[in-house]
N, C-alpha and C positions, 0 to 999 in steps of 0.2 A: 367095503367100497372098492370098484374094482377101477383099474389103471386108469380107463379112459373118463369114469368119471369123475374122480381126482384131479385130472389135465383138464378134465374141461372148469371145472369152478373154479380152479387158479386161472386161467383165460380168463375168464368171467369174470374176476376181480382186477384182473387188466386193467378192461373198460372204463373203472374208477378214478385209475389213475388219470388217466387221458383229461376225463371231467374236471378232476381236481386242479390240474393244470391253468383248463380256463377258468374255472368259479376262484381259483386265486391270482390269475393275471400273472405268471408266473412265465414271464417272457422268454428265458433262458431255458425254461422247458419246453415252452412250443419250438420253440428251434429244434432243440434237442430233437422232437417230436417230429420237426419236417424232415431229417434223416432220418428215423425210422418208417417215415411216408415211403422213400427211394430206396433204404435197405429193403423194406418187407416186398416191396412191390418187384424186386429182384429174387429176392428166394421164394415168393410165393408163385412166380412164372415157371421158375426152375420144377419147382415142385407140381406144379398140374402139370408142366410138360414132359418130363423126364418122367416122374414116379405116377402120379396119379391116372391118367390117360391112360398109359400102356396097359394098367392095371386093370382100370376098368373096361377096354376092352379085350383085356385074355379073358376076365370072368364071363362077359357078354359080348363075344364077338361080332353078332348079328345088329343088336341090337343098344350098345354103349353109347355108341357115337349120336345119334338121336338124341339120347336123356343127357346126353352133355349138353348139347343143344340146346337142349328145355333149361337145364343149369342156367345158362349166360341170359338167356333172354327172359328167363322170370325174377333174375334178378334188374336187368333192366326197365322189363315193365313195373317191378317196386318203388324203382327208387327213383327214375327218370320219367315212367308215363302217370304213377298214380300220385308221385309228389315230384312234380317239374322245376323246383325251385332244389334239387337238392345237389349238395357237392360232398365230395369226400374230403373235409378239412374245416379250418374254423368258418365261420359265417361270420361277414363283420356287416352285412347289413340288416336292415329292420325286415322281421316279416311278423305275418298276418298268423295267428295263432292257429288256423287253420293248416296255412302250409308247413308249421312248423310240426305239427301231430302227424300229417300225413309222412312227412320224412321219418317220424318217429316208427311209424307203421314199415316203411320200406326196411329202414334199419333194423326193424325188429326180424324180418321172413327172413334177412340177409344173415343176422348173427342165430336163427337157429339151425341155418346150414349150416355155420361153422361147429355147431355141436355136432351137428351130425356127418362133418367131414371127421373131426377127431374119433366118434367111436366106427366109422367105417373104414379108417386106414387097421382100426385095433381088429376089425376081424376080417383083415389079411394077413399082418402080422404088426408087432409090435415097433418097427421102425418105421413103418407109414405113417403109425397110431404119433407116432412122438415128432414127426418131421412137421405132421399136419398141425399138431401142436403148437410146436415153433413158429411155424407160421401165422396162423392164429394171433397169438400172443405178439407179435411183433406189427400187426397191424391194431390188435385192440387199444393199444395206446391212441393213434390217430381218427379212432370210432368215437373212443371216449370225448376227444376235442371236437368229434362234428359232433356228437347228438347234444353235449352241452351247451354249444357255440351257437345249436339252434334252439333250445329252450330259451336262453336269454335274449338272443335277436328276436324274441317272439314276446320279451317283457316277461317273462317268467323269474322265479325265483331260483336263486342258489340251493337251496334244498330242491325244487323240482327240478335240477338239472343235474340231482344226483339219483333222487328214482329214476330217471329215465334210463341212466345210466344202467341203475342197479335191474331195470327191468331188459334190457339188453342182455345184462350178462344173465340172467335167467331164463333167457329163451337160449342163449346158449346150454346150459346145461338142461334145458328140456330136451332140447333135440338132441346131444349125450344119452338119454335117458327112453327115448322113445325109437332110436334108430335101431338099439334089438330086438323090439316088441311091435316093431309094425312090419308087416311084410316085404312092402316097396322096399323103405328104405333099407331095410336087412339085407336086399339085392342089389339095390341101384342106386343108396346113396353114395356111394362114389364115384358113381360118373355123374351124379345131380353135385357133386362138391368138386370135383373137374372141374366142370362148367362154372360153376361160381367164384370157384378161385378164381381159375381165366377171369372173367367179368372184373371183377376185385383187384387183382391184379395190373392187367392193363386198361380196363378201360375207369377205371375207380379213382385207383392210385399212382399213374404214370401220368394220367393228365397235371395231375396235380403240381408238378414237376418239373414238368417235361420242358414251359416255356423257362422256365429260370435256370442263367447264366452262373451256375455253381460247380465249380470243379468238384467242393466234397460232397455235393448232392447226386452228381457222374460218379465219383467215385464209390458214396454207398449202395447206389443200385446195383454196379457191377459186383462189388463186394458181397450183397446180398445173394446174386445166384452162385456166388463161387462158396459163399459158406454150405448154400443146400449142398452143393456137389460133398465138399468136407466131411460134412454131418450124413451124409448117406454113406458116405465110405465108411466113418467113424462106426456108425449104429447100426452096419450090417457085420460089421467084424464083433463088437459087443454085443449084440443084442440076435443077430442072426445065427 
C-alpha cells in the first residue's frame, strides 16, 4: 500500500469521529471541534497559498491558475448552488430530507478532492503529500459534525449518520486511488485541490467563525498558519 493511500484512509476515518461526536451529543467535543474549525482553516490557507499555488503553477504555468479556478467555484456550485441550505458545521435546524441528501452529494465531490489533493501533493514530493494530509485531517473532524448534524436534522438515524459519514470518507480514498490512473488529475489535480482548499478554507470554514467574539478561536486560527509554516520547515529538512 503506498504512502498516500495509507494518509488518505486514516483522513477518511477522521470523518467518523466528527459524526460520533454529534450521534453522542458530546458537547465538550463540539467545542473541542469549533477550534479545530479556526485551527484547520488557518493552516489550510497557509497551505494553498504558500505550498500548493506556487506548485501548481511552476508545473503549469500557462495554464494552473484557470483550474484553480474551476477548484473554488465547483466546489461552490456543490455545496451552495446544488444544496443551498448547506453550512460547514452542525445543523441544529429541521430540514427536508431532500436538502439534507443534496448536501450529502456536495460533501461527497468536496471530500473526494481531498483524496486527490493528498495523492497530488505525493507526486511532487512527499512533504506536500503529508502537509496536505494534515490539513485534511484537521478539517475531517468538523466534516464529520456537518454530514451528521444533517442526517438527523433531516430525521434520519444514528446509524445513517454514520454511513454517510463512512461514505465521505470513501470517496476520499477513491479520489487517493484514482488521481494516478486518470490523466487530468495526474496533472492538474493540484491546482483543482488549490482551489478547493482556498474554497474550504475561507470561504467554508472562516465563515464559520469569523462572527464569534473568541480570543482562543483568534488564537487557533493564527496558530493554525504558523504550525503550516513549522511543519514545512520541519518536513523539508526530514523528508526533503
Amino acid at each position: 500500500m503506498s504512502a498516500a493511500a495509507l494518509l488518505g484512509i486514516i483522513a477518511a476515518a477522521a470523518t467518523l469521529l466528527g459524526a460520533f461526536a454529534v450521534a453522542s451529543r458530546a458537547q465538550r467535543g463540539l467545542h473541542v471541534i469549533e477550534l479545530f474549525v479556526a485551527f484547520a482553516a488557518g493552516f489550510m490557507l497557509a497551505l494553498a497559498l504558500v505550498a500548493a499555488v506556487p506548485e501548481a503553477i511552476a508545473k503549469h504555468p500557462a495554464s494552473a491558475a484557470p483550474v484553480i479556478l474551476v477548484g473554488y467555484l465547483l466546489v461552490h456550485f456543490s455545496q451552495h448552488t446544488l444544496a443551498p441550505h448547506f453550512h460547514f458545521g452542525e445543523e441544529t435546524h429541521k430540514l427536508s430530507k431532500r436538502a439534507s441528501q443534496a448536501a450529502l452529494g456536495g460533501l461527497l465531490l468536496h471530500t473526494f478532492f481531498d483524496g486527490v489533493a493528498i495523492a497530488s501533493g505525493f507526486l511532487v514530493d512527499a512533504t506536500l503529500g503529508v502537509l496536505f494530509f494534515f490539513g485534511i485531517v484537521l478539517h475531517k473532524l468538523p466534516e464529520g459534525v456537518t454530514v451528521a448534524s444533517l442526517v438527523l436534522a433531516a430525521g434520519g438515524t444514528v446509524r445513517a449518520s454514520y454511513i454517510a459519514a463512512a461514505l465521505m470518507g470513501l470517496a476520499t480514498i477513491l479520489g487517493v486511488l484514482l488521481t494516478g490512473h486518470v490523466g487530468f488529475l495526474t496533472e492538474y489535480g493540484l491546482a483543482l485541490s488549490a482551489g478547493v482548499t482556498i474554497y474550504v478554507a475561507a470561504s467554508d470554514l472562516v465563515p464559520e467563525f469569523q462572527h464569534k467574539r473568541s480570543w482562543s478561536i483568534t488564537i487557533a486560527f493564527f496558530a493554525g498558519a504558523a504550525a503550516f509554516v513549522l511543519s514545512h520547515w520541519v518536513l523539508e529538512r526530514a523528508l526533503g
